[in-house]
Every structure is written in C-alpha cells, then in structure tokens.
Rosetta silent file (secondary structure, phi, psi, omega in degrees, C-alpha in Angstrom):
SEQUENCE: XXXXXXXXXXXXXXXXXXXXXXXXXXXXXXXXXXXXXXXXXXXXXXXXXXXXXXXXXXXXXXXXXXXXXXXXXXXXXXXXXXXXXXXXXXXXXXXXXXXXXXXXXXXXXXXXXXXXXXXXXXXXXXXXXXXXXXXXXXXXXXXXXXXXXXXXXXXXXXXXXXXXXXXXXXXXXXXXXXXXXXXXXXXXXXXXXXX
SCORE:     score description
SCORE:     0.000 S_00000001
   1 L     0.000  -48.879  168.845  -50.731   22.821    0.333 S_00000001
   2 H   -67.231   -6.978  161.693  -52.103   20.777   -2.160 S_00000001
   3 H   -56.222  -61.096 -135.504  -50.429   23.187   -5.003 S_00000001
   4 H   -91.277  -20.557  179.084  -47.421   22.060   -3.485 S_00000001
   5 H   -95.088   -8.648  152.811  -47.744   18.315   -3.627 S_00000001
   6 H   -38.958  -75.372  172.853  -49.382   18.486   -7.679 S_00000001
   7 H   -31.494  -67.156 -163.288  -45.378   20.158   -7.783 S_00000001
   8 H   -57.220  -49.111 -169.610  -43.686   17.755   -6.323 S_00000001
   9 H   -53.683  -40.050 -140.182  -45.676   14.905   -8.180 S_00000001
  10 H   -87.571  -74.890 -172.599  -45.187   16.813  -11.334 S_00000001
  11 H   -37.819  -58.440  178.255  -41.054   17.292  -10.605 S_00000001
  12 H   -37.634  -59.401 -170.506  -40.971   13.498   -9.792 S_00000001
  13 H   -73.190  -84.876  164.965  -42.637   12.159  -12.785 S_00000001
  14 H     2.996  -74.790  162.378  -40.487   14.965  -14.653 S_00000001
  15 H   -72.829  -19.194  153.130  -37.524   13.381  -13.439 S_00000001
  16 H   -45.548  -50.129  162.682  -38.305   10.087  -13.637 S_00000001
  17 H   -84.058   -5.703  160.882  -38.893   10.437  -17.215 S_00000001
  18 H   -64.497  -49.198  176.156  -35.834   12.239  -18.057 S_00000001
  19 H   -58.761  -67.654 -170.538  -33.668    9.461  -16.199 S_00000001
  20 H   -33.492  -57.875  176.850  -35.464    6.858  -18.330 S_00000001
  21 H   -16.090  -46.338 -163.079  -35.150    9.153  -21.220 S_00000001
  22 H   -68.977  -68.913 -175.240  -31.445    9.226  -20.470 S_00000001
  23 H   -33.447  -51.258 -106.845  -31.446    5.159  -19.941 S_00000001
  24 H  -110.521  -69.310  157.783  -32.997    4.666  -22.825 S_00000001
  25 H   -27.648  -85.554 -163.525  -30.453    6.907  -25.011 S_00000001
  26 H   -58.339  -15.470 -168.149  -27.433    5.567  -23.390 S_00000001
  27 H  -100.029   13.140 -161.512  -28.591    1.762  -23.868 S_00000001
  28 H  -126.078  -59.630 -161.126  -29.294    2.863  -27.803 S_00000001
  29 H   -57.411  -36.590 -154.465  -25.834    4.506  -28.007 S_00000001
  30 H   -68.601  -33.517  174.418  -24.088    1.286  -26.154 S_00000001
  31 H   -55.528  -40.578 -174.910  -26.428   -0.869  -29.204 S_00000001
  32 H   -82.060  -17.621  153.249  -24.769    1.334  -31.941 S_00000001
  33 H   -70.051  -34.861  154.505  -21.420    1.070  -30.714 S_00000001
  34 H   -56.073  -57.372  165.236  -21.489   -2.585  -30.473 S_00000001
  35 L   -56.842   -4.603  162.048  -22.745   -3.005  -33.771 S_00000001
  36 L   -84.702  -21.809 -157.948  -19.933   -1.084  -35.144 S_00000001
  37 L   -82.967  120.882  179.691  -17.497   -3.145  -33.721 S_00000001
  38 L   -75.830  159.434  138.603  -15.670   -5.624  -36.414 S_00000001
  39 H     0.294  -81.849 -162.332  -13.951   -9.400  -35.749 S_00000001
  40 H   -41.775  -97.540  170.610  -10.764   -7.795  -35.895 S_00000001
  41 H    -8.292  -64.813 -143.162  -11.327   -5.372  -32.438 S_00000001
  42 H   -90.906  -12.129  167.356  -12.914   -7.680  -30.624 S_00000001
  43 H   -58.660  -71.956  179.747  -10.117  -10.262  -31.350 S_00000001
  44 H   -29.543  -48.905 -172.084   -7.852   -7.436  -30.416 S_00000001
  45 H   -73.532  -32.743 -151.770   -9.950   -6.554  -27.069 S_00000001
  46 H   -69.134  -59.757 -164.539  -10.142  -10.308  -26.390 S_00000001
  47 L   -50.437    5.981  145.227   -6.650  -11.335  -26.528 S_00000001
  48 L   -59.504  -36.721 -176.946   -6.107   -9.236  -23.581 S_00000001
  49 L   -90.222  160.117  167.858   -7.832  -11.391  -21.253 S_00000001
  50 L    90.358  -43.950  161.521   -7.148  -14.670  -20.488 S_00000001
  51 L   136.649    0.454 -155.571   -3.414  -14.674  -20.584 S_00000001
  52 L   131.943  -62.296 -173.918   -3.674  -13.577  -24.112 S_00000001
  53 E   -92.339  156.029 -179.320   -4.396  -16.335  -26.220 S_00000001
  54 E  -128.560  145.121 -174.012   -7.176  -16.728  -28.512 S_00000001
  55 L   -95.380   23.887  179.516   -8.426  -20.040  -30.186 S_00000001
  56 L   -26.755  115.705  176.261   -9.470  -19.349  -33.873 S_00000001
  57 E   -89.464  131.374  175.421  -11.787  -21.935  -35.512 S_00000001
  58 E  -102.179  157.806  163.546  -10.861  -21.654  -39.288 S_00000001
  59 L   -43.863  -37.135  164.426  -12.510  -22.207  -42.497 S_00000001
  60 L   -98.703   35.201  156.848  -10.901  -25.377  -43.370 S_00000001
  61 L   105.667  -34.613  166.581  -11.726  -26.964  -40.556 S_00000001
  62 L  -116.705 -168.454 -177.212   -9.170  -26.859  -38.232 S_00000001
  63 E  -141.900  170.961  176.489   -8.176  -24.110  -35.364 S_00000001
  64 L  -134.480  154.529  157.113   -5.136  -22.347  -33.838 S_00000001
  65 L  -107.670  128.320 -173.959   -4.158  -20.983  -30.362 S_00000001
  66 E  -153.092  128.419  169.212   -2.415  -17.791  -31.052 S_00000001
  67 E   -96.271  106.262  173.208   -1.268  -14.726  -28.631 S_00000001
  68 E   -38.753  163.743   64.837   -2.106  -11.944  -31.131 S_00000001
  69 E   -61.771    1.753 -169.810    0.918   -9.539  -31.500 S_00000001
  70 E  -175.873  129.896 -168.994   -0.198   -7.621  -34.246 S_00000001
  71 E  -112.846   85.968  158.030   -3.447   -6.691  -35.704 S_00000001
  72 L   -46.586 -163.962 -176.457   -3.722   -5.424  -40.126 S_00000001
  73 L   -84.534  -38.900 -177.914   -5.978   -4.078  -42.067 S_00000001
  74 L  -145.560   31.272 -174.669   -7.304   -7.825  -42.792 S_00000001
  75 E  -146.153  173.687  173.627   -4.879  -10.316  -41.164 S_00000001
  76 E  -137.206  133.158  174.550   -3.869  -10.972  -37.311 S_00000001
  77 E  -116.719  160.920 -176.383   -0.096  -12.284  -36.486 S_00000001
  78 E   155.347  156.730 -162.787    1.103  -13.412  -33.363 S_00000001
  79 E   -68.117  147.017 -170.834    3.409  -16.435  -31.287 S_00000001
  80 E    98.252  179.013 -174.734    1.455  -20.092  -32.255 S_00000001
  81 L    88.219  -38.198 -164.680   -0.187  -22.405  -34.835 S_00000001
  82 L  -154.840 -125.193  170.727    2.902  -24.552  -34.978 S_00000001
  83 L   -49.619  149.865  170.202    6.655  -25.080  -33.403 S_00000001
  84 L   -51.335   78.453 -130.802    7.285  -23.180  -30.490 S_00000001
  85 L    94.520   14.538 -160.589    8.255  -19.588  -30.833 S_00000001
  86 L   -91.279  139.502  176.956    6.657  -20.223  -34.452 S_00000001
  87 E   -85.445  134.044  165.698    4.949  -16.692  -35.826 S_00000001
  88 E  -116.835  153.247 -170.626    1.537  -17.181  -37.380 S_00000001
  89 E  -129.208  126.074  176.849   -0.032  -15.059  -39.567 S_00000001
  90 E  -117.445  149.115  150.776   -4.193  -15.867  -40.149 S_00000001
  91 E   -90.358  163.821 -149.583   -6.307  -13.470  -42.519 S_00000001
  92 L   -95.071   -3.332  158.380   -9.250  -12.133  -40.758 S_00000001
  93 L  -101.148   19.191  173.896  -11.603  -13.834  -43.640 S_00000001
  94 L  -110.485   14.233  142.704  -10.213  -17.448  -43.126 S_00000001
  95 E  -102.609  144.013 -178.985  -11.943  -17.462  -39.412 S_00000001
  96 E   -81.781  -57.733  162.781  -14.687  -19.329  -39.082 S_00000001
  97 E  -162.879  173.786   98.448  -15.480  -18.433  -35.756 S_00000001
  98 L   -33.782  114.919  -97.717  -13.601  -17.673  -32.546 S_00000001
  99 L  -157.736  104.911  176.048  -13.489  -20.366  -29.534 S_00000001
 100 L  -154.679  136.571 -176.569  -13.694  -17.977  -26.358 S_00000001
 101 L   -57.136  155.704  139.313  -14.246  -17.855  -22.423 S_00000001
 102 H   -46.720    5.348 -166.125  -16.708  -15.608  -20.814 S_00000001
 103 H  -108.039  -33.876 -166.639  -14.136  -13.368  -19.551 S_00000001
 104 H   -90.953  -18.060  175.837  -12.902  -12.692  -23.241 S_00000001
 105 H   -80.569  -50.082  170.070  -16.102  -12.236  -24.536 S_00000001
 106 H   -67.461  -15.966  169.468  -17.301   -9.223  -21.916 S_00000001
 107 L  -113.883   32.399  156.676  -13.577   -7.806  -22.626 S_00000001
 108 L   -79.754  -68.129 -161.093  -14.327   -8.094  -26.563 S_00000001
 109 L   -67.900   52.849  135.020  -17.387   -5.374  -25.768 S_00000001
 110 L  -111.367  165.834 -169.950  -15.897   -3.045  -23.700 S_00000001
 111 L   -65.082  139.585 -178.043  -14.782    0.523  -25.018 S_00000001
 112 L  -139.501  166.978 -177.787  -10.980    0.381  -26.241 S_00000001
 113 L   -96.291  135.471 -177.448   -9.204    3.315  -27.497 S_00000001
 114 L   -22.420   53.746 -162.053   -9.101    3.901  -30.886 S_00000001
 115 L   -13.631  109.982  179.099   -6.615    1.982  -33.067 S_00000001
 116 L  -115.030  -19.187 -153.124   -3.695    4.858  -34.443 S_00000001
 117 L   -76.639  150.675  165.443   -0.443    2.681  -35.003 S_00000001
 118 H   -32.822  -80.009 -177.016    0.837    1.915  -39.205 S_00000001
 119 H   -27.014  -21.674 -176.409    0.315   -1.724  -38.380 S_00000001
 120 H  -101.756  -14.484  155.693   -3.723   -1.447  -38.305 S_00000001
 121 L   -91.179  -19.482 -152.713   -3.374   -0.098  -42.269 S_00000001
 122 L   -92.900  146.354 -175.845   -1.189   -2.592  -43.416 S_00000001
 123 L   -69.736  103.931 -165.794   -2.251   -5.001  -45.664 S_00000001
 124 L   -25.217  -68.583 -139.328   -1.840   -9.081  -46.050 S_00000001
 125 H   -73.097  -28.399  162.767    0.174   -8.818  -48.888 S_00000001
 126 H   -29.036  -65.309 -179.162    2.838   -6.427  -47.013 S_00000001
 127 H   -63.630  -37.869  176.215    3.045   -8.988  -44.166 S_00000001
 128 H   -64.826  -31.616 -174.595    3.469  -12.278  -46.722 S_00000001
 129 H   -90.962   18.431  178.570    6.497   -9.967  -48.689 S_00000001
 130 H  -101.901   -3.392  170.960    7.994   -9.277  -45.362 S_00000001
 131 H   -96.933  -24.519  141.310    8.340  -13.469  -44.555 S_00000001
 132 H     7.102  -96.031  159.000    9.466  -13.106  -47.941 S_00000001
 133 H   -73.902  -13.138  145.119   12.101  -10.987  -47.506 S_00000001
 134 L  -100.177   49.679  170.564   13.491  -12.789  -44.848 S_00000001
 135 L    20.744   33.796 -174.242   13.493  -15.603  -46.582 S_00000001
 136 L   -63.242  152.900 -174.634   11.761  -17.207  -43.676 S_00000001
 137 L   -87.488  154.249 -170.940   10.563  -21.232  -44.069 S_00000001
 138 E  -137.201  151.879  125.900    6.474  -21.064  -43.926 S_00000001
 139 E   -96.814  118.858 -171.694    3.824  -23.847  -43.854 S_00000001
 140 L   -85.021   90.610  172.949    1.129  -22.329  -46.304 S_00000001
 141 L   -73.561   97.027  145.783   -2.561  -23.765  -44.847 S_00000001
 142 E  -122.284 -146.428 -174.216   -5.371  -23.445  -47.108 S_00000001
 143 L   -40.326  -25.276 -168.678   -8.204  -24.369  -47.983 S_00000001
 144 L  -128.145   38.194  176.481   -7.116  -27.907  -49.654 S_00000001
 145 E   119.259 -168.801 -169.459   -4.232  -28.604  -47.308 S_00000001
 146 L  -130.423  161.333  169.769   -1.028  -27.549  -46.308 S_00000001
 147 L  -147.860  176.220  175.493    2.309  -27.105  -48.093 S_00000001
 148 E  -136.033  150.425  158.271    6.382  -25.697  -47.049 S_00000001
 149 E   168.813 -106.542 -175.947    8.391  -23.896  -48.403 S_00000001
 150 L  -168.670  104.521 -158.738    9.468  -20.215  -48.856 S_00000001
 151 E   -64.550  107.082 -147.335    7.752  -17.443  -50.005 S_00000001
 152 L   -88.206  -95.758  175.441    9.399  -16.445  -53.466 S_00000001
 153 L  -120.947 -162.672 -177.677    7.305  -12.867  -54.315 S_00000001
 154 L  -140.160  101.814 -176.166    4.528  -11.589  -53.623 S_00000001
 155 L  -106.109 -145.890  164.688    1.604   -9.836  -55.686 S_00000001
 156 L   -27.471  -70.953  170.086   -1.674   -8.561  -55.681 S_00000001
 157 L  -139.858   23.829  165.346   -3.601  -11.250  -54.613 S_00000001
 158 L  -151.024 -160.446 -159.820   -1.444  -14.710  -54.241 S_00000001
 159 L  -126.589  141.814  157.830    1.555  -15.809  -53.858 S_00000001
 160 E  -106.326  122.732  178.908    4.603  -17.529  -55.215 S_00000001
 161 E  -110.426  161.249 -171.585    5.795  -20.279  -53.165 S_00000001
 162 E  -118.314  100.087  176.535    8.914  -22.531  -53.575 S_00000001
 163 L   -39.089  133.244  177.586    8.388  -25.952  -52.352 S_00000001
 164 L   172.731  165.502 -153.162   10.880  -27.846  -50.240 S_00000001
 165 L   -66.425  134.880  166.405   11.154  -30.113  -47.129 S_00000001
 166 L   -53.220  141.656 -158.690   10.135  -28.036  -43.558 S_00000001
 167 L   154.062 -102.309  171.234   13.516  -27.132  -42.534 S_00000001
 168 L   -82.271  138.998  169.054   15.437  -27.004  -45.219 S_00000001
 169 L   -60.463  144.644 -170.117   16.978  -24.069  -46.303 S_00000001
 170 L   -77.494  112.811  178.249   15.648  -22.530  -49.915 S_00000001
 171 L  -122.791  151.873 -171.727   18.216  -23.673  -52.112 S_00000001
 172 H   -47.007  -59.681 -167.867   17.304  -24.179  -56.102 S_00000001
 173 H   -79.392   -8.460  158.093   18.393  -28.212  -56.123 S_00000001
 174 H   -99.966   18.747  167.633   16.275  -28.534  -52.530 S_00000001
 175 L   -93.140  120.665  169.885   13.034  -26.942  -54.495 S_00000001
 176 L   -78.122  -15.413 -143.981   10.758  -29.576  -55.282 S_00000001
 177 L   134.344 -178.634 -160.520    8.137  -27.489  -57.219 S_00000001
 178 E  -139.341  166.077  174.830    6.274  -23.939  -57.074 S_00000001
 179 E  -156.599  148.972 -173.137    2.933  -23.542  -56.146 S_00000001
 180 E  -119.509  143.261 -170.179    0.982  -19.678  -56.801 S_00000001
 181 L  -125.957  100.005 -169.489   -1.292  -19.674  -53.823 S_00000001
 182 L   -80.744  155.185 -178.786   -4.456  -16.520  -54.333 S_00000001
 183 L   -76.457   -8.510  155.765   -4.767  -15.297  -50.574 S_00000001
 184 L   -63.819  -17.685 -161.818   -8.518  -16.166  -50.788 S_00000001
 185 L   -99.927    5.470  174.720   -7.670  -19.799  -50.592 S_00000001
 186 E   -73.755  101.266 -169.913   -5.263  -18.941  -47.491 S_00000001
 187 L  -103.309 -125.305 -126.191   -6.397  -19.770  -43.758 S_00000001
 188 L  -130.515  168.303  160.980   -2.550  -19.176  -42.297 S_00000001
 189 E  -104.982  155.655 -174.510    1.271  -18.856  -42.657 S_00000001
 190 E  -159.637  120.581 -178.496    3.125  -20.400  -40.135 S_00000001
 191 E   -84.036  119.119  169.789    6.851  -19.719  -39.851 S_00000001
 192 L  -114.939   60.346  137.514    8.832  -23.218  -39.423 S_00000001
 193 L  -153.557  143.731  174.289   12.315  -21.909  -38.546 S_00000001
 194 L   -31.220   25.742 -177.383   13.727  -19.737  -35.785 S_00000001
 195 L   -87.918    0.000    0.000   14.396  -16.227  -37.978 S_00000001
C-alpha cells in the first residue's frame, strides 16, 4: 500500500512538472513570436480594431488618423491625413510612435495569418510613381514642412515634385518651382484632389 502511494506521488510530481515544463515552453515560444513581430504587422493587426483607424505620431512632430488600406514593404496607405476621401501614404520610418487604445494594442499581439498578397513587397518608390502616374495633386510633408504639387518622376530614393497651388491642375505656366524631395526626409503624401 505504501508502494502504491510513493506511485502516485511520483506520477503527480511527474506531471506537474511536465505541465510546467509545457507552460514554460509555450510562454518562451509566445516571447519569440512577439519579438519577431515588426511596426508594420502590428499596425496592420491594430487597424482592425477600433473601427479601423489608427493615429500615427510622426517624426516631424505632427500625427495623422488614417484607416490603413494597404500595407508595403516600408510604407502604409490608407483614407485620411487631409480632405475627406483624401489617400495618404506614410513610410513606416517617418513614425514616431503610434497613439493607440487598449483594445488595439492586445489585437496588435495576437497571431495573424501570414502576409502573401504583391502589395506587402512593394516598395515606396512604386507607390509615389503610381500618384505619379495619375497625375494626382499631393501635399509632400517632411521633415521641414509641407509643400503641393504633383509628382513629376520618380527615382531611387527622392522625388521630383512640381510646385503649384493645392488644387490646381499641373499645367507648366501654373508651376511655381520644382523641389527633389529624398524619401528619407518624407513623413507623408497626401492626395489633395478627388482622382
């Protein structure tokens, strides 16, 4: 009889430390998954909750409320920043921090399936020639201010923009001046007309 309760003790404490064992594991895996997780994701995860919108505090100082639609390789776009219906484009190194409820913050950390779509490779400079090529009007925020006009080409790392009144359509004799803008000094794009 006393054989049998040595057993039992020994199968308790045997399972007991296996569950911890387990705990212990799983609360190690849930550290290394967190810690994998970039900005960008949890931006992604966030902007579910909440209706959506997210509040980005920027580098220069000011912030935006923006309903993500679309997550790069280094930029986030989406409805806000300016007129109604206006598309903003931020890159993901001109926040500063993120401005966020408790509800948006516990559904940044939870497990999301895997990013697969073409939009999650694409680059800033893609997204700047495609308001480009529709020869959409932008206010260009960076670091030293803001300017309008219409994004002319697009390289490597800036921009060429063509100066003119918010607005106005780009016509040569409504260009006031050019400005080449590198995309480090860029905290957002902001489309100011309806295309």
């Amino acid at each position: 009889m006393r054989w049998d309760r040595l057993f039992d003790d020994l199968e308790t404490q045997l399972d007991h430390d296996r569950r911890e064992e387990e705990r212990a594991l799983a609360i190690e895996s849930e550290r290394a998954r967190v810690g994998r997780l970039g900005l960008r994701e949890r931006i992604a995860a966030m902007s579910g909750a909440d209706g959506g919108a997210v509040r980005l505090e920027l580098v220069d100082a000011t912030s935006v409320q923006l309903r993500p639609t679309a997550f790069g390789r280094d930029w986030i776009g989406g409805v806000g920043g300016g007129p109604p219906g206006a598309q903003c484009l931020v890159p993901v190194s001109a926040i500063a921090a993120v401005a966020a409820s408790r509800r948006q913050v516990e559904e940044s950390l939870a497990p999301q399936a895997a990013p697969s779509g073409l939009v999650e490779r694409i680059g800033l400079a893609f997204a700047l020639r495609d308001l480009g090529r529709r020869r959409a009007g932008v206010e260009v925020r960076t670091l030293d201010g803001r300017v309008h006009g219409t994004i002319d080409r697009v390289a490597s790392d800036h921009l060429d923009l063509a100066l003119h009144e918010p607005g106005a359509p780009r016509r040569e004799r409504e260009v006031r001046g050019y400005r080449l803008v590198p995309f480090a000094r860029i905290t957002a794009v902001v489309t100011t007309d309806a295309r």
